[in-house]
N, C-alpha and C positions, 0 to 999 in steps of 0.2 A: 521714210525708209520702212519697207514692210517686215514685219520681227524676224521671219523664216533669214530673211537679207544679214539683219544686226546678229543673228544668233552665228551664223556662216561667219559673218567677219569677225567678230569676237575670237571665232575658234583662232582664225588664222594669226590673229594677232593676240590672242595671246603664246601662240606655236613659235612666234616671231618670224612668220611666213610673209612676204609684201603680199597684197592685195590693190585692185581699184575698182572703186565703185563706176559706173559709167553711168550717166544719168542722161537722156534725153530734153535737151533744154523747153522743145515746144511741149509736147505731152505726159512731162516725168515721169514718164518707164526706166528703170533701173535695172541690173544687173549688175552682180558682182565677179572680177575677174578675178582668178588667184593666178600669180605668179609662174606655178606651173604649168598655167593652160595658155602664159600670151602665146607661145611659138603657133598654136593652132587657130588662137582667135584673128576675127579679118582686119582688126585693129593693132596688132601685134607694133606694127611701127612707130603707133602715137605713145603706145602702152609702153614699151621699152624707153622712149625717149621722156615722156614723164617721168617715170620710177628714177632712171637715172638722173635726172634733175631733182629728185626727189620735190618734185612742187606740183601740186591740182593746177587745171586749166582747162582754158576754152578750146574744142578741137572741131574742125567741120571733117565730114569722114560719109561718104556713099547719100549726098545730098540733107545731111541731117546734122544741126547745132549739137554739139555734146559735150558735157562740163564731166572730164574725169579727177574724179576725187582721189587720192593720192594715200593709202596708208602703209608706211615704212617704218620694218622697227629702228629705232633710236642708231644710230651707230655705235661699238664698239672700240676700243683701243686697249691691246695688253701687251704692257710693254714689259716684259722680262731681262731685268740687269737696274738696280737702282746708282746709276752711275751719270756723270755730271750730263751728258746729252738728254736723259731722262728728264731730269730738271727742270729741263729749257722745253721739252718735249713734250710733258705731259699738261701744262699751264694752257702750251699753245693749242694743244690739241681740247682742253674741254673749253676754250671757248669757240670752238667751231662746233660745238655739241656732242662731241662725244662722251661720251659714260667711259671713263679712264683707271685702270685697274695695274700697279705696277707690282711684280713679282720678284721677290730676289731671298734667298734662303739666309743673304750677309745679313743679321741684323746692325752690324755698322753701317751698311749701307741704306738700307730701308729702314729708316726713321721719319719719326716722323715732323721732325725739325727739318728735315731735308726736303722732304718734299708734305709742305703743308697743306690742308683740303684735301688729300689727293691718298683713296683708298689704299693701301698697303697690304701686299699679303708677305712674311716674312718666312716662308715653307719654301722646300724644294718643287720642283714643277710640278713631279707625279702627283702630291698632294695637295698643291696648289691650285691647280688649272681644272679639274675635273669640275669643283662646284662654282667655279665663272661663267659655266655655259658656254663655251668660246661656240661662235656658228657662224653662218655664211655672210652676216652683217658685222663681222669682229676682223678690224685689221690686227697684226700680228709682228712685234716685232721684239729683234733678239741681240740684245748688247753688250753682255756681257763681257764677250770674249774668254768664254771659259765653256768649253765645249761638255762639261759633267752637266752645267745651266740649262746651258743654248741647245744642245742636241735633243733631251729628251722633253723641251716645251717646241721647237719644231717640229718632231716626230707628230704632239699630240694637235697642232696646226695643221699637219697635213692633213690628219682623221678629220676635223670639223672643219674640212672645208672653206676654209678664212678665205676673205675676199683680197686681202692682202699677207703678203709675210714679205718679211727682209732682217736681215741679218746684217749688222756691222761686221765688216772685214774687207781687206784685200780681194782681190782675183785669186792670186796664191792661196790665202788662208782660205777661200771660198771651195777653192779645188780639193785640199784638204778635207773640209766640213763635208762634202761630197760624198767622199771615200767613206768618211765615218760613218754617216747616214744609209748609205748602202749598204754596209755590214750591217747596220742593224733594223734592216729590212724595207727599207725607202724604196721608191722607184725613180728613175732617171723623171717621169714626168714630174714628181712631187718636188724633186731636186730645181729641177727649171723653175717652177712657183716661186723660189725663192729670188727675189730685188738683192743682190749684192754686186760691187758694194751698195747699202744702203743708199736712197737718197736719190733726188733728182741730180745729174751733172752740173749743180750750177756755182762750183768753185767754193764750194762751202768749206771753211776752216774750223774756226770757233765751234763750242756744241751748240750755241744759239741758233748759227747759221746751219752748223749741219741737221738741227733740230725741222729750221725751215722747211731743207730741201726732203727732209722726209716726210713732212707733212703734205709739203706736193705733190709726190708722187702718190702719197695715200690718193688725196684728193682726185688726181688723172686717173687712176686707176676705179675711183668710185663713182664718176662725173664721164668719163668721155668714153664715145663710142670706139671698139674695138680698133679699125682704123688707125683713128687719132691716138689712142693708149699707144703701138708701136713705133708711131712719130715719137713721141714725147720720149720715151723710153731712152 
């Protein structure tokens, strides 16, 4: 890799920008794409369907072998509410690799008996959530059931852009969180961002299982093409 190449991708990654290297299998010419330029590059479709697989590969593309090297930052999860779906939710989620951050201002609830391994921030969101870096690689989610929690670490999900948000609650109480959000200065599209209730549909009772069905949808949401996301949904 020629240094001008490593010095570019370094930037990116350390920005936590995706990038990929695209390497010429017969003559090793390389180039690096960033994320922001697949929509224009003529690769754009291999390049999409990599990242989203989050895996390097072999691709044939305009009569020419070409192995794209794949760099994505790590995934995030910030789960806001230390409450028993938590539990179940933050175990299952970092052994799928994510970097798991759970925020709750209860210190009865955030202990660390309760959720052991498993970083704790024990502040209210405002002061919480700004030095996690929440960004476009950070799913987002809100349990509490206590709309002082949940409203203003949504609000600050809508700003960074999360690749994910969801919200425990009903339909009704969803319609509600709505209303609140929009007084305080939301828009109808950041409102739709939001997965509620929580959770893929798949009959989930227990917080184990309802733990499951929100890790699915994370996953569908960070794995499948746009399409398929609205099936699954």
């Amino acid at each position: 890799m020629k240094l001008a190449i490593l010095h570019e991708l370094n930037a990116e990654r350390a920005a936590r920008r995706p990038a990929i290297l695209v390497t010429d299998t017969e003559n090793g010419e390389q180039r690096l794409v960033k994320a922001a330029d697949f929509a224009n590059d003529p690769l754009r479709a291999e390049l999409d369907k990599q990242l989203r697989m989050g895996k390097s590969g072999n691709v044939e593309a305009g009569g020419k072998k070409l192995f794209l090297n794949v760099y994505a930052p790590t995934a995030k999860l910030v789960i806001v509410g230390a409450v028993h779906i938590s539990q179940a939710l933050a175990p299952l989620a970092r052994s799928l690799g994510y970097d798991v951050t759970v925020v709750d201002p209860r210190t009865a609830f955030a202990s660390p008996e309760r959720f052991p391994d498993i970083p704790l921030v024990a502040e209210w969101p405002d002061t919480a959530l700004p030095p996690l870096n929440v960004d476009a690689y950070t799913a987002f989610v809100a349990v509490t059931h206590d709309p002082k929690i949940d409203d203003p670490a949504l609000l600050h999900a809508f700003e960074r852009n999360c690749f994910y948000i969801g919200a425990l609650g009903s339909r009704k109480t969803h319609a509600k969180r709505g209303d609140r959000l929009r007084a305080q200065g939301a828009k109808d599209a950041d409102i739709a961002r939001i997965h509620a209730p929580i959770g893929l549909a798949i009959g989930a009772v227990s917080p184990s299982e309802i733990a499951v069905s929100i890790m699915a949808e994370i996953t569908a949401v960070l794995r499948l093409p746009p399409k398929e996301k609205e099936e699954a949904a």
